[in-house]
N, C-alpha and C positions, 0 to 999 in steps of 0.2 A: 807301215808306220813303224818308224822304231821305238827302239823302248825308252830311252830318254827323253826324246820328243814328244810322245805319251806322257811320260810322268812330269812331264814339266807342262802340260795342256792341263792335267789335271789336277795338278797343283796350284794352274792358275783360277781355274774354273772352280774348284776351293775355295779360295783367298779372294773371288768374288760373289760368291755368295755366303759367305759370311765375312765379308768384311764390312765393319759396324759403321765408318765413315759413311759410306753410300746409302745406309739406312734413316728412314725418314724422321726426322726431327718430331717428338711429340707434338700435337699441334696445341698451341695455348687455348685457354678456354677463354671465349668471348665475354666481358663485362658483363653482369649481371644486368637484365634488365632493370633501368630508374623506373621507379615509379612513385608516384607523387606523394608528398605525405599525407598522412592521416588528416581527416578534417573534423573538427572537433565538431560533434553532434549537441545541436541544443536541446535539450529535454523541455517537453514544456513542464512548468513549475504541478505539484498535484497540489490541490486545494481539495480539502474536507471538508463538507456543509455539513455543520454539527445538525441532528436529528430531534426536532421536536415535535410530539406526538399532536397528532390534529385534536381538537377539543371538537367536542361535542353542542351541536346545538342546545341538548337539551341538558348536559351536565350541570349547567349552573342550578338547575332545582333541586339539584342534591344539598342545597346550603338553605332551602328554604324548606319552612314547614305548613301547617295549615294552624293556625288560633282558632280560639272555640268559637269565634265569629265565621268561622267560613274563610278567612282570606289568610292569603301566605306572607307568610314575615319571616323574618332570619331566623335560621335556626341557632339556637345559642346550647351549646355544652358548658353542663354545669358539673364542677367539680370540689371536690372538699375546701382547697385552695382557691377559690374563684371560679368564676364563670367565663365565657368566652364567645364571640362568634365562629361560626365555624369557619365562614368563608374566608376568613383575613385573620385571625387568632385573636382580631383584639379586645382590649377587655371590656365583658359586660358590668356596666355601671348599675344596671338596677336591679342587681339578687334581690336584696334586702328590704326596697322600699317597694316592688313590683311583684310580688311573689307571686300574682295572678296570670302573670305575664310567660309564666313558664308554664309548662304542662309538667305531672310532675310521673311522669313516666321514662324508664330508661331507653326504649327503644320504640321510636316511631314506628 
């Protein structure tokens, strides 16, 4: 082989592999896949049921007392300023004219 012939083989043999023409084009990147939009989530609404304490069957005799006859009647709270039921605060009417009517003790 000669020498010109050589250097002109391998100057082509060069100039194709690296020549940037023949090189592959980057390839584009595919569209994102769509995907559907968000779907608005329904909350169910929270409701509070406000809390009230069970009463007692037998609570309500804490508003009654026992009279010197043996039997239960209101108990009434008696105070410098008036008298009072207890179960409902309202006012007792016969301090004054019933004084028998009350026991005259502070604590049953």
């Amino acid at each position: 082989m000669s020498r010109p012939l050589f250097a002109a083989s391998l100057l082509l043999l060069i100039w194709a592999l690296c020549n940037p023409a023949g090189a592959d084009e980057p390839q584009k990147k595919p569209d994102a896949e769509k995907i559907p939009a968000p779907k608005v989530k329904i909350e169910p609404s929270i409701s509070i049921v406000p809390y009230f304490p069970r009463t007692d069957t037998r609570e309500v005799w804490q508003h009654y007392g026992v009279n010197s006859l043996g039997r239960f009647v209101p108990r009434v709270i008696v105070l410098p300023y008036g008298s009072y039921y207890s179960r409902d605060l309202q006012p007792y009417p016969w301090t004054t004219n019933r004084t028998t009517a009350i026991m005259p003790t502070k604590v049953d």
